[in-house]
N, C-alpha and C positions, 0 to 999 in steps of 0.2 A: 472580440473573438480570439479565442486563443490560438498561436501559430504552434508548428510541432514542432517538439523539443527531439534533436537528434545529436546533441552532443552525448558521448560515453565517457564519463570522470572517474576517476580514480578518488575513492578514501583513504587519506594520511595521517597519521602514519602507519605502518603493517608490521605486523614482527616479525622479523627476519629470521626466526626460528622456524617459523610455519614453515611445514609441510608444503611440497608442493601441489596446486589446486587439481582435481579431477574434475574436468569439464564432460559430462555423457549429453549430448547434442539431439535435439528431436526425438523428444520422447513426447507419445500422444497421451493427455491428459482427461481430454475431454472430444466426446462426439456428436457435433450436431445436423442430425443430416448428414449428408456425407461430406462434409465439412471437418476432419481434422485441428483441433486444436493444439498446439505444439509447447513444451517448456525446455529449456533448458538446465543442464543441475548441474550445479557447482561444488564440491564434495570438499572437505577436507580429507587429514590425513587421518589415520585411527579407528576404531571400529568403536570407540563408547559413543552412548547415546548423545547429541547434539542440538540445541535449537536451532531451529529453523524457520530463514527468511524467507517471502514472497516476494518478488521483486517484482515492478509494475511500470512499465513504459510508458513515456508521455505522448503528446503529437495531437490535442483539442481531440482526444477521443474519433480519430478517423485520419490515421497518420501512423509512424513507427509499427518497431516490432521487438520481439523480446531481445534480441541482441544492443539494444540502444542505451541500453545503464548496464554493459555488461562489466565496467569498472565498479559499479556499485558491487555487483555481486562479487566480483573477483575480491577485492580489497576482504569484505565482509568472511569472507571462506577463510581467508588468512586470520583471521580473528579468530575465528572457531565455531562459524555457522556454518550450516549447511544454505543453500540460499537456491531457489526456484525462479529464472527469469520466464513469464511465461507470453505468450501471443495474445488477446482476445477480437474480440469479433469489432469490426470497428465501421461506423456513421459514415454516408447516409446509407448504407444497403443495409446497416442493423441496428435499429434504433435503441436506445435507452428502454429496458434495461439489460440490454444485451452482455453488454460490459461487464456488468459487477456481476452477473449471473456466472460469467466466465469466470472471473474473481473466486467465486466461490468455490465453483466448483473445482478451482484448483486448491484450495485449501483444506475440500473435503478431500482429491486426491492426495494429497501431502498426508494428510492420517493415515488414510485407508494405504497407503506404501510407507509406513512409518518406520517397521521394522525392517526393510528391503533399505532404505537410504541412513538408519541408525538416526534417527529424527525421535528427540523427544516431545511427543505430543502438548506437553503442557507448557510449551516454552515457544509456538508459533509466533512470529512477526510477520510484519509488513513495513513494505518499504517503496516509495515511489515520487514522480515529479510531475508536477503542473496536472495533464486528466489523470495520470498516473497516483498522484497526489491525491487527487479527489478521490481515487476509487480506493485506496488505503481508507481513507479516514472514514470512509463510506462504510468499507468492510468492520470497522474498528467500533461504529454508534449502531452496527445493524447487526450484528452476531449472534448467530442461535444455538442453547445449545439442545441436544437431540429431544425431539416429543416426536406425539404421534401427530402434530400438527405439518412437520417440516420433511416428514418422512424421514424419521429418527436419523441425521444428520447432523454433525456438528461443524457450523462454521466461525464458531469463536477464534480469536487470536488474541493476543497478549501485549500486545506492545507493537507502534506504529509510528514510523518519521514521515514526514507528511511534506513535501518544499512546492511551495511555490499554487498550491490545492485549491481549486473552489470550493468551497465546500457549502454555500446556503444558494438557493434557485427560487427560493421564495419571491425575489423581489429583482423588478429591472425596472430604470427608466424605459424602457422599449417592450414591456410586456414579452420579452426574452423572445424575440422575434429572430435574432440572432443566431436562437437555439435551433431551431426547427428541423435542420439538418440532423440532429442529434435526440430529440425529443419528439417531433413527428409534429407538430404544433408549435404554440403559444401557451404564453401562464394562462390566457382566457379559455382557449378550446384543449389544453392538458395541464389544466392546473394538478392534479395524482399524479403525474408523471414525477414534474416538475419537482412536488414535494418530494418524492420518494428518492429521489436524486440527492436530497439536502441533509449530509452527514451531521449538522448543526440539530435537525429537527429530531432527532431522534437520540442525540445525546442523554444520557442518563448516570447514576450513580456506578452500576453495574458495568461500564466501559473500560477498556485497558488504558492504560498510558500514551499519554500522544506527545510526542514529539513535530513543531511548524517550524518551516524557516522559509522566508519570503524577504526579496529584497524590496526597500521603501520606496524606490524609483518603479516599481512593477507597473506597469500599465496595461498589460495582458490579466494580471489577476491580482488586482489592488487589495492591501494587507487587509480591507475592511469586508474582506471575500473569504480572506482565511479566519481574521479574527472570530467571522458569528461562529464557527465551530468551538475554538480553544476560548472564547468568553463561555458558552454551555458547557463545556465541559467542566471546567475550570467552577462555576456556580452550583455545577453539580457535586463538585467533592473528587473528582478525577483529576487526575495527578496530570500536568499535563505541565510544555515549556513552550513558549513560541521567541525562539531567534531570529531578529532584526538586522539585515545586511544594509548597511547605512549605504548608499548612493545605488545601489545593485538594480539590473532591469531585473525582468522576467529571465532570460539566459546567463548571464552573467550569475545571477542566485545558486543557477543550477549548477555551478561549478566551482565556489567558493569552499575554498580548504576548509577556514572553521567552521562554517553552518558543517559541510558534512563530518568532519571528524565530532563536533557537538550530537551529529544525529547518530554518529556510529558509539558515539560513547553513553548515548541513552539506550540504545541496545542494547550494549554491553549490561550495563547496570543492571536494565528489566528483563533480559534473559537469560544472557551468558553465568550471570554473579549470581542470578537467584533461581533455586531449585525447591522443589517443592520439602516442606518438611515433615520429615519422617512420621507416620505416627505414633502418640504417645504410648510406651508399653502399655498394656494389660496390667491390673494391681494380680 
């Protein structure tokens, strides 16, 4: 079972030119019920258009809050994202798919405010740790974009650091009995839950870039938990990396300089560096 992840780390290094971050605190996202959903946004300096991170808190999916990676976000801002940490609904009072529904629809909120935060739509990430993890890489193998099926919504994103992530549910010695808090069952009496969960089973050619870092010591979320994703991916033709913290638990992963500067510089690359091109004139 996984324990919550409550450490806040900082990305190194930062450029000391950056602007200083605007932090705008409890902004409602999403309404369920009268339930309130809450993000926080991290701004840079400058008014041109910017990618933009989702940032995703860990804590076994019924723990933490958007404040708990707010070094992820901060660090990230100084690079030159704009970056959304946001809250979701969390186990046992909301079961699976609670979570990544919230996920979403903070992602559809980030478009639909795109030109209000100077956010370029076609350069969204993700970014998260341990259930935070999972719900990244989750968003990253399930992303739709608008039909009349989804009620013309688009929850695609671009690129995703993924640490410490379960990502396949298909399969437990204990018939995921463990889960049940979280999934409302077993693989035997919710096996659809189960799969719908597994960022692995829905991998395909069509997926943005994934970024894993997990340490080899993990005992909360053993590498062979993140591997079934980045083996699919990766068979698929999806560009994808997975870094190895040689001796690292589950926590310690979570705070390691180069995994994260490794996952801040795959960002960089898949968003910051790449803009959409131009199209070709007209003869």
């Amino acid at each position: 079972m996984l324990l919550p992840f409550i450490a806040a780390v900082a990305l190194l290094p930062v450029d000391s030119r950056a602007d200083e971050v605007e932090v705008r605190e409890k902004i409602v996202y999403s309404k369920v019920g009268e339930r309130e959903l809450l993000l926080d946004a991290f701004l840079p300096g400058g008014e041109e258009q910017r990618p933009a991170i989702l940032v995703v808190h860990g804590g076994a999916w019924r723990s933490g809050n958007r404040s708990q990676l707010r070094g992820y976000a901060t660090t990230l801002t100084k690079m030159g994202f704009a970056c959304f940490a946001i809250d979701y609904r969390l186990a046992p009072a909301h079961k699976f798919p609670a979570q990544i529904e919230d996920c979403r629809a903070a992602v559809i909120w980030i478009r639909e405010h795109a030109t209000e935060y100077s956010v370029d739509t076609s350069r969204l990430g993700a970014i998260g740790y341990s259930a935070g993890g999972h719900l990244v890489s989750l968003l990253a193998t399930t992303g739709e974009a608008p039909s009349e099926r989804n009620g013309n919504v688009d929850t695609r994103i671009h690129a995703v650091a993924a640490g410490g992530a379960p990502t396949d549910f298909r399969w437990f010695p204990d018939d995921g009995k463990w889960a049940t808090y979280l999934m409302g069952g077993d693989l035997k009496s919710h096996p659809k839950v189960f799969l719908s969960a597994s960022a692995a089973a829905f991998a395909d050619k069509n997926d943005p870039p994934v970024f894993f870092f997990n340490g080899d010591e993990d005992k909360l979320v053993p590498l062979a938990w993140t591997k079934s994703c980045y083996e699919a991916l990766k068979n698929s033709g999806v560009k994808t990396e997975m870094h190895i913290i040689k001796g690292a638990g589950h926590m310690q992963a979570a705070g390691d300089k180069e995994a994260l500067q490794k996952a801040a510089e795959f960002l960089k690359q898949e968003l910051l560096e790449k803009k959409e091109e131009p199209a070709p004139a007209s003869e």
